[in-house]
C-alpha positions in Angstrom: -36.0 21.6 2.0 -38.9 18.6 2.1 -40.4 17.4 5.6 -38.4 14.2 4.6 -35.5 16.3 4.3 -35.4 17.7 7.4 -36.4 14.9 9.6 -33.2 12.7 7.8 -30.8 15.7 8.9 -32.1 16.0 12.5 -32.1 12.3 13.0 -28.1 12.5 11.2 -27.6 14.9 13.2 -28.5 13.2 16.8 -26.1 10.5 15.9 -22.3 10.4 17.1 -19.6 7.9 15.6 -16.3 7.5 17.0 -13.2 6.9 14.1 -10.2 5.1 15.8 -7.3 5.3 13.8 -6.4 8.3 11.3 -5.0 6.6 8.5 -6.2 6.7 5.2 -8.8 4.4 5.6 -10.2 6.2 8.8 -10.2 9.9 7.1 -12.7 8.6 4.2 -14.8 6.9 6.3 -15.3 9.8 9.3 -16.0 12.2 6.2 -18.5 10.2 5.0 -20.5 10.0 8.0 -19.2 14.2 9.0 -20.7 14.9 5.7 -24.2 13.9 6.1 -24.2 15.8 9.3 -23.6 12.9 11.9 -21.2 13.9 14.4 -18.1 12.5 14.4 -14.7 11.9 16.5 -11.7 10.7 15.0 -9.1 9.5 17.3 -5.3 8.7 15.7 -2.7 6.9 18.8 0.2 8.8 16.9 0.8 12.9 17.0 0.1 12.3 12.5 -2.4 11.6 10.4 -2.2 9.3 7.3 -0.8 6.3 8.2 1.0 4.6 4.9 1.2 7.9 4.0 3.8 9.8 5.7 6.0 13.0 5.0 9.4 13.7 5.7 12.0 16.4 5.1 15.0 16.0 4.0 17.0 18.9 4.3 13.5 21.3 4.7 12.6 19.5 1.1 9.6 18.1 1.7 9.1 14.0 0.3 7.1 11.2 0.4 8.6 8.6 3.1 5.5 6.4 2.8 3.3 5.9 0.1 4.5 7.6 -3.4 1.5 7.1 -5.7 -1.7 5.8 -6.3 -2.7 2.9 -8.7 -5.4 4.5 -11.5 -7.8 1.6 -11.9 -11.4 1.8 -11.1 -11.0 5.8 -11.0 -11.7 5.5 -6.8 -9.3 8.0 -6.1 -9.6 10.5 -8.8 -12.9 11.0 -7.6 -12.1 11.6 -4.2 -8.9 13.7 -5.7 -11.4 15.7 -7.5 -13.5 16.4 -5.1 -11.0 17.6 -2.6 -10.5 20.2 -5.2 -6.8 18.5 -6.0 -6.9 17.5 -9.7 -4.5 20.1 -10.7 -1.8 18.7 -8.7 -2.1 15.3 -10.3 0.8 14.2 -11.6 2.2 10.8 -13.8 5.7 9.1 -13.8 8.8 8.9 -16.4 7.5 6.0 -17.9 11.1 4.9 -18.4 11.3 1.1 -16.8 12.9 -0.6 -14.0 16.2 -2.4 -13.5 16.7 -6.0 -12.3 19.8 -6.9 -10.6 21.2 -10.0 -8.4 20.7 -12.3 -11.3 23.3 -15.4 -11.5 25.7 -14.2 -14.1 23.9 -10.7 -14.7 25.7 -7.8 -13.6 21.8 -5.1 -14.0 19.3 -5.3 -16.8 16.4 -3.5 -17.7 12.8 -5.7 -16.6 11.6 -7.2 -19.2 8.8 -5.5 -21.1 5.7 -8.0 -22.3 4.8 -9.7 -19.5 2.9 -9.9 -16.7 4.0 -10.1 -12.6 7.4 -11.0 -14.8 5.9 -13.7 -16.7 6.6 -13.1 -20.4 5.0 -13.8 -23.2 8.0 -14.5 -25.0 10.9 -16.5 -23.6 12.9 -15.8 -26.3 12.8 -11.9 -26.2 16.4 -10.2 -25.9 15.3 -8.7 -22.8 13.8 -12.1 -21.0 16.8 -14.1 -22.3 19.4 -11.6 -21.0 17.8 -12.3 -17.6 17.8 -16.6 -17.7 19.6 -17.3 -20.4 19.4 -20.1 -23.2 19.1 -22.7 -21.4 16.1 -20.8 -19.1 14.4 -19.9 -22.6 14.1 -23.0 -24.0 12.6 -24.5 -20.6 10.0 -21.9 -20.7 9.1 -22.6 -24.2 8.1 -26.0 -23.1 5.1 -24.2 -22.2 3.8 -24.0 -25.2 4.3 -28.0 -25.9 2.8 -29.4 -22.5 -1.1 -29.7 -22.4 -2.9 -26.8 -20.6 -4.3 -27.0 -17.4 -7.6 -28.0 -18.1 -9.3 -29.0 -14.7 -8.9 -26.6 -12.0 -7.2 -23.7 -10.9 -3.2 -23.6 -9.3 -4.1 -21.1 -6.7 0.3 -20.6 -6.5 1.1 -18.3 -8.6 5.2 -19.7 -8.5 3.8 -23.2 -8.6 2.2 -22.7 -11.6 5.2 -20.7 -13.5 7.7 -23.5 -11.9 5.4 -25.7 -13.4 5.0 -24.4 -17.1 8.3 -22.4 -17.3 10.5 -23.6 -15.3 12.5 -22.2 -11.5 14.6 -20.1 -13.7 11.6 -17.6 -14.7 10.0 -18.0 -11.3 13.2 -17.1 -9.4 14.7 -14.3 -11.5 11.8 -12.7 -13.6 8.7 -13.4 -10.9 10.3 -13.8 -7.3 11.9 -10.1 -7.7 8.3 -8.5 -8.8 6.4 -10.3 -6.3 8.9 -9.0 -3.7 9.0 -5.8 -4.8 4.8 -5.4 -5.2 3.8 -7.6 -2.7 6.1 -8.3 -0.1 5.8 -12.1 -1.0 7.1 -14.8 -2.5 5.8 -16.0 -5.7 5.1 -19.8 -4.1 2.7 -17.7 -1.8 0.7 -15.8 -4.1 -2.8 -16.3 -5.5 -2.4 -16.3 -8.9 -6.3 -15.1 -9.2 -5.8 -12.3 -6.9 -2.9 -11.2 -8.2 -3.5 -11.9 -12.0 -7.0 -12.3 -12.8 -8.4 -14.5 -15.3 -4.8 -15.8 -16.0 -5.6 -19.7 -15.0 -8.4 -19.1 -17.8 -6.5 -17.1 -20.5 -3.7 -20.0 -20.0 -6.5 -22.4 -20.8 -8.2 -21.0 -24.0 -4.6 -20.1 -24.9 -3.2 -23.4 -24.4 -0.3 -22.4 -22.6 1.0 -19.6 -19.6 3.0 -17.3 -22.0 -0.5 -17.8 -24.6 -2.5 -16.4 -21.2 -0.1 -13.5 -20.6 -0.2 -12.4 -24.3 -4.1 -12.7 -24.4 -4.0 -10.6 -20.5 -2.0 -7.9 -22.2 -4.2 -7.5 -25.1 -6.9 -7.2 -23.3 -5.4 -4.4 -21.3 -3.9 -3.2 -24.3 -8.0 -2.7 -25.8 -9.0 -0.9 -22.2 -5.6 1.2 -22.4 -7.2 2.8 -26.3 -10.5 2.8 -24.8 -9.3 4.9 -21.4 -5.3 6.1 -22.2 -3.1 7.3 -19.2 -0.6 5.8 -16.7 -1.6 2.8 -14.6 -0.2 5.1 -11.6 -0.4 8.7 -10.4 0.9 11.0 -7.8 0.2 14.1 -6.6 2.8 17.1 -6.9 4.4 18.3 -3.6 3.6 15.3 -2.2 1.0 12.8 -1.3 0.6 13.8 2.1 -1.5 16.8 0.4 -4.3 14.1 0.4 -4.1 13.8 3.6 -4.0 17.6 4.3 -7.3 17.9 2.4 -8.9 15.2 4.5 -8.2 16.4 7.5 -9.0 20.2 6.5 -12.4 19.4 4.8 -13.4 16.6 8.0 -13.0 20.8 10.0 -14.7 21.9 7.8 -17.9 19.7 8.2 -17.3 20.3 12.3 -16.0 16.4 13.0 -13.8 16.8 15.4 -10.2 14.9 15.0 -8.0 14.6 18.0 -4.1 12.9 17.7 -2.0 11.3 20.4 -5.5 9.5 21.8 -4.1 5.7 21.7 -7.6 4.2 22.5 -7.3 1.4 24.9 -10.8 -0.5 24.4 -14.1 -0.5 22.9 -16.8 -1.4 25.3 -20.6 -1.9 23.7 -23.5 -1.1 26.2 -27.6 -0.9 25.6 -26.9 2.3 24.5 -24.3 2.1 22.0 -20.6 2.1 22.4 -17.9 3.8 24.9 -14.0 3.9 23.7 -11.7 4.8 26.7 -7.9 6.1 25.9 -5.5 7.9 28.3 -4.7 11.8 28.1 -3.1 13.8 30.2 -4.2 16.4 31.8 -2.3 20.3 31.3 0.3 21.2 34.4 -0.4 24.0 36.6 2.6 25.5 36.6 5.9 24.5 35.0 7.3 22.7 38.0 4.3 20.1 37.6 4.3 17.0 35.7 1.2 16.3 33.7 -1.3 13.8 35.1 -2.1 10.9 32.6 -6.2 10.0 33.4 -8.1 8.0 31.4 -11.2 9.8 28.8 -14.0 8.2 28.4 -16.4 8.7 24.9 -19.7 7.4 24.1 -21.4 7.1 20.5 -24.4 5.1 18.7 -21.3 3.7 16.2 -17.4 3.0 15.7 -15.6 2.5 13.0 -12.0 0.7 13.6 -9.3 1.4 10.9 -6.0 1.0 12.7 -3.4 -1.5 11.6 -4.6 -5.1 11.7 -2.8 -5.8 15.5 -4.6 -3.3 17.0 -7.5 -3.9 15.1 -7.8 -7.2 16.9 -6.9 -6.0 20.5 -9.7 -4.2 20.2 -12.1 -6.7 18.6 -11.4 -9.5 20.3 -14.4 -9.3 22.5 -16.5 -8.1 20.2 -16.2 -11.0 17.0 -16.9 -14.4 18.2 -15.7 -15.7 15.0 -12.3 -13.2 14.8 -10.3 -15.4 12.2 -6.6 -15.9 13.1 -4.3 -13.5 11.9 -2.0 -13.8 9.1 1.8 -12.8 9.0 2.4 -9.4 8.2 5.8 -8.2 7.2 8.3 -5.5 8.9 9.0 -2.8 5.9 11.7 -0.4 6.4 12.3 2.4 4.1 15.1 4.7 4.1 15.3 7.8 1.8 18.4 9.4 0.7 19.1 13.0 -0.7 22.1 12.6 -2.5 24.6 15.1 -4.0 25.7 12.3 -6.8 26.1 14.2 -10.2 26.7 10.4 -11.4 23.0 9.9 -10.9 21.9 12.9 -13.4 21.4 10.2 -16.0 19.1 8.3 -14.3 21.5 4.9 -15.2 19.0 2.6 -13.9 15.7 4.1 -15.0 13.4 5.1 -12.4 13.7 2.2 -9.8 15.4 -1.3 -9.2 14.3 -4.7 -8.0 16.5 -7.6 -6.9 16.5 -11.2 -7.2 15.6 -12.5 -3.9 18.7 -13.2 -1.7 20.8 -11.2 -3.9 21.2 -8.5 -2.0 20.3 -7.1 1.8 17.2 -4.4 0.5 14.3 -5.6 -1.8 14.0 -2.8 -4.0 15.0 1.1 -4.7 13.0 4.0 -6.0 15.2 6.7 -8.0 12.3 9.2 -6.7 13.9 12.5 -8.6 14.5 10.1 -11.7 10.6 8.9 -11.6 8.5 12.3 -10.6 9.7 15.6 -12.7 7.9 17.6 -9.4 10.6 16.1 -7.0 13.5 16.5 -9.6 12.6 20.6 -9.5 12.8 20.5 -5.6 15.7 19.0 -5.3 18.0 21.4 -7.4 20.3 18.9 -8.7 20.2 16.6 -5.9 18.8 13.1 -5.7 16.3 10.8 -3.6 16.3 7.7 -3.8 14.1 5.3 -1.4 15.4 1.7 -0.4 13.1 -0.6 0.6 14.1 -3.5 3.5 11.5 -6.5 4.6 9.3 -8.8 3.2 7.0 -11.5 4.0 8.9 -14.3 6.9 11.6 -12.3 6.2 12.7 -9.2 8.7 13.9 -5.6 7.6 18.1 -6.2 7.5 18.1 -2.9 8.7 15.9 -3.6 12.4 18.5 -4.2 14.7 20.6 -0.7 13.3 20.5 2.4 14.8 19.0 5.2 12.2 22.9 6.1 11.3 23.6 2.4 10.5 20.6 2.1 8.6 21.2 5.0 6.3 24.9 4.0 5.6 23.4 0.3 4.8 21.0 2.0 2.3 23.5 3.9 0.7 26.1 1.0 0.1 22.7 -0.9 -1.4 21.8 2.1 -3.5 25.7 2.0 -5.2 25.2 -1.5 -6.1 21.9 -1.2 -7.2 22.3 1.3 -9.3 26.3 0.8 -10.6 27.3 3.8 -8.9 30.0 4.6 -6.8 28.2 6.2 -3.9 30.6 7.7 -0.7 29.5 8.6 2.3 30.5 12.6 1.7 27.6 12.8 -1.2 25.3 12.0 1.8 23.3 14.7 2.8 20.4 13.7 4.3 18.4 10.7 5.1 15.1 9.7 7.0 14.2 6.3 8.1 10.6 5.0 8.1 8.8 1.8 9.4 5.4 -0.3 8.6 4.1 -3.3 9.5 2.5 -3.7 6.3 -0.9 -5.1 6.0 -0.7 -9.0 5.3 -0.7 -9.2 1.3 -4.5 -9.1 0.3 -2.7 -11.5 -3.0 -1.6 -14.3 -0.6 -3.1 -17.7 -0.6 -6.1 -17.9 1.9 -6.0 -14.4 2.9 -9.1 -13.0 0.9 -11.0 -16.0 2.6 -9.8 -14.9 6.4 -10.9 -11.1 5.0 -14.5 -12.5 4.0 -14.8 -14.0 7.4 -13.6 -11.1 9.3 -16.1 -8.8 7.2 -19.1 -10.9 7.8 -18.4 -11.4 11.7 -18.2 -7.7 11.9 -21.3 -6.6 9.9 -23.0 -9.0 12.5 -22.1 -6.6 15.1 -24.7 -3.9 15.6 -23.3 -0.1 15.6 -19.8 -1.6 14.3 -17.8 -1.2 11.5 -13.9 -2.1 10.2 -11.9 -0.5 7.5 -8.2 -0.5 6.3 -5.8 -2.4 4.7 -5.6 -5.6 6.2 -9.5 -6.1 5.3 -9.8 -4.2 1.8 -5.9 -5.2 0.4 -3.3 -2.6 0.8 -2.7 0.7 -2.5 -4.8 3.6 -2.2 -7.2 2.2 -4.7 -8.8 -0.6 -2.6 -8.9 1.4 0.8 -10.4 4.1 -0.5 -13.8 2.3 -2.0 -14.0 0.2 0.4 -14.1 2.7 3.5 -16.6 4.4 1.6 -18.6 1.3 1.2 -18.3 0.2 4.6 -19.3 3.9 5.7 -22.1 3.9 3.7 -23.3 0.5 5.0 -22.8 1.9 8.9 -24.7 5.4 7.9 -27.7 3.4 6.2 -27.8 1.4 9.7 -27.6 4.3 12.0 -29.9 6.5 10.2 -33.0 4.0 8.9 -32.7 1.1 11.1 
């Protein structure tokens, strides 16, 4: 080892960073500071790790209750996958499409293939016109006869298809996809966030459906150029990410401690000093615990907790702390059923509704859509319905967790055209998120900007997680590193 060498992994090692917060976002960035020998302390409020990414079991079969899979693009978490040593478990999905249901005079049909955040490039296609009908095909083909936006950009993405194609594609094709991926409606979207380069492809092309058709060629020339699934999993599980995150941040000696719900951040001449309460261990059995507040000091501290806490703890800190933007109440609730009906997988791996259609926003058939979960299950089925969106509260919050599940089921039966009774119940688990605001909503990538510049103002500081980087495995993950990376650099050759 050079002179160089050496002196880089003292000076690493005489520096201490505290991690609040054990999600995700927090477990890439503590091992990227653990594993060029800084020591580091993670501190998670809850008795889990992993945030968005949760386990369950329902009965002893182990499933995802949070996060299911990963999006593919930019290869971020392959890389990390890979070197966790997880590749082999990697896994991709029935490619078999979703259902749409809650349309006016449809009882279920398949979504529409060809198009893009349920914007065809074909009004006329069987599968689009099934959806909106004649009438809702020949508005959208006045697309291709009005003059193309030449000047400007429509920032709203349902704006924009209102405009071109009329309410009927907005509100029964787009509205159910925005729902479903973001949590939003399609009014509030940023059509450049959440479809890049379509205001330009819609230009050149002359019209919106022209734009889509020249966005899916385009992905159609990457998909020869790099083949495989736009999303992955892993098998048993993605909570086996977290697992390897958590056993590898041992492994480089960081030290990760759960049910530490730290209270504030406090920055001195001498770095930082995080205080959270703990209790203390009884003398005898007769004894209650005493709760005292712990006390930790470090040159550095990374905050990746949700976005409210986030801001309890950096109000001080940030003078120019943007205000925060709504951030929806998502409920899940996963069902093992013992429904024979559902061995045909009758609405393909998942269903989406029209927006006021029905009480839950979407359903996962989970055995249907991962091969992995079918084997576990034995003949039984899981399916995962999802309550809440943006302005719009969880129609399952005010239920107790048996309420809930009984809701879910009578959802799942409609959704999927299958009689459903309560005796074919055999488990269920309940799980709630206050999801990061939509990183695809108007204005919100400016607030992020802000927030990320006030913060990388602050010495010894840095912020990771959803609510700055946009929620999906595939923007934390980079951006923790890169945030990480920018706090090591700091700490190590300022």
């Amino acid at each position: 080892m050079s002179e160089d060498s050496v002196e880089l992994a003292a000076r690493a090692a005489a520096r201490h960073v505290i991690v609040v917060g054990g999600g995700i976002g927090g477990l890439v960035a503590a091992r990227e500071c653990a594993k060029v020998g800084m020591k580091v302390t993670l501190l998670e409020a809850t008795e889990s790790l992993g945030g968005a990414i949760r386990r369950a079991e329902l009965d002893s079969i182990v499933v995802d209750a949070g996060a299911e899979s990963y999006a593919t693009r930019g290869g971020h978490v392959r890389e990390l996958l890979a070197d966790l040593g997880l590749t082999d478990r990697i896994v991709t999905p029935n490619p078999a499409g979703a259902w749409l249901v809650g349309a006016p005079g449809v009882d279920a049909a398949p979504l529409p293939q060809g198009g893009i955040l349920g914007i065809p490039s074909n009004p006329f296609a069987e599968d689009v016109r099934r959806i909106i009908g004649w009438g809702g095909a020949w508005r959208a083909y006045v697309d291709r006869l009005r003059p193309p936006l030449t000047i400007g950009k429509e920032h709203s993405l349902g704006r924009l298809v209102s405009t071109r194609m009329g309410e009927k594609v907005r509100d029964r094709l787009v509205a159910p996809v925005t729902a479903g991926v973001y949590s939003a409606q399609p009014d509030d979207v940023d059509t450049e966030i959440a479809a890049p380069g379509l205001n330009e492809a819609m230009t050149r092309a002359g019209s919106l459906s022209g734009g889509v058709a020249q966005l899916l060629a385009d992905r159609a020339d990457r998909a020869k150029k790099a083949p495989g699934s736009a999303v992955e999993a892993l098998a048993g599980g993605m909570s086996a990410l977290v697992d390897a995150l958590a056993s590898d941040l041992d492994e480089l000696g960081a030290l990760v401690r759960t049910g530490a719900d730290v209270q504030s951040l406090v920055r001195g001449d001498d770095g930082w000093t995080v205080t959270f309460p703990t209790r203390t261990a009884a003398v005898d059995a007769a004894e209650e615990p005493e709760e005292i507040t712990e006390t930790l000091t470090a040159d550095a501290v990374i905050v990746a907790t949700a976005e409210p806490v986030a801001r309890t703890l950096l109000d001080s800190h940030i003078d120019a702390l943007t205000a925060p933007g709504a951030a929806p109440e998502i409920e899940i609730v996963s069902l093992l059923l013992d429904a024979p009906a559902l061995d045909a997988a009758p609405r393909g791996t998942g269903v989406l509704t029209v927006p006021g259609s029905h009480a839950a926003k979407a359903l996962t058939h989970a055995t249907a859509k991962w091969s992995w979960l079918r084997e576990a299950t034995g003949g039984k089925h899981i399916v995962r319905v999802s309550f809440g969106a943006q302005g719009e509260p969880a129609a399952t919050a005010l239920l107790d967790d048996e309420e809930a599940a009984r809701l879910a089921l009578r959802e799942a039966a409609d959704m999927l055209g299958v009689p459903l009774a309560e005796s074919m119940l055999v488990d269920s688990h309940r799980a709630r998120f206050t999801q990061a605001q939509p990183a695809s909503l108007i204005g919100a990538a400016d607030r992020r900007r802000a927030v990320r510049a006030a913060v990388q103002k602050t010495d010894g500081l840095a912020v990771v997680g959803a609510w700055l980087s946009g929620t999906g495995l595939a923007q934390v993950i980079p951006d923790a590193k890169a945030e990480a990376d920018r706090l090591r650099r700091t700490l190590l050759w300022a």
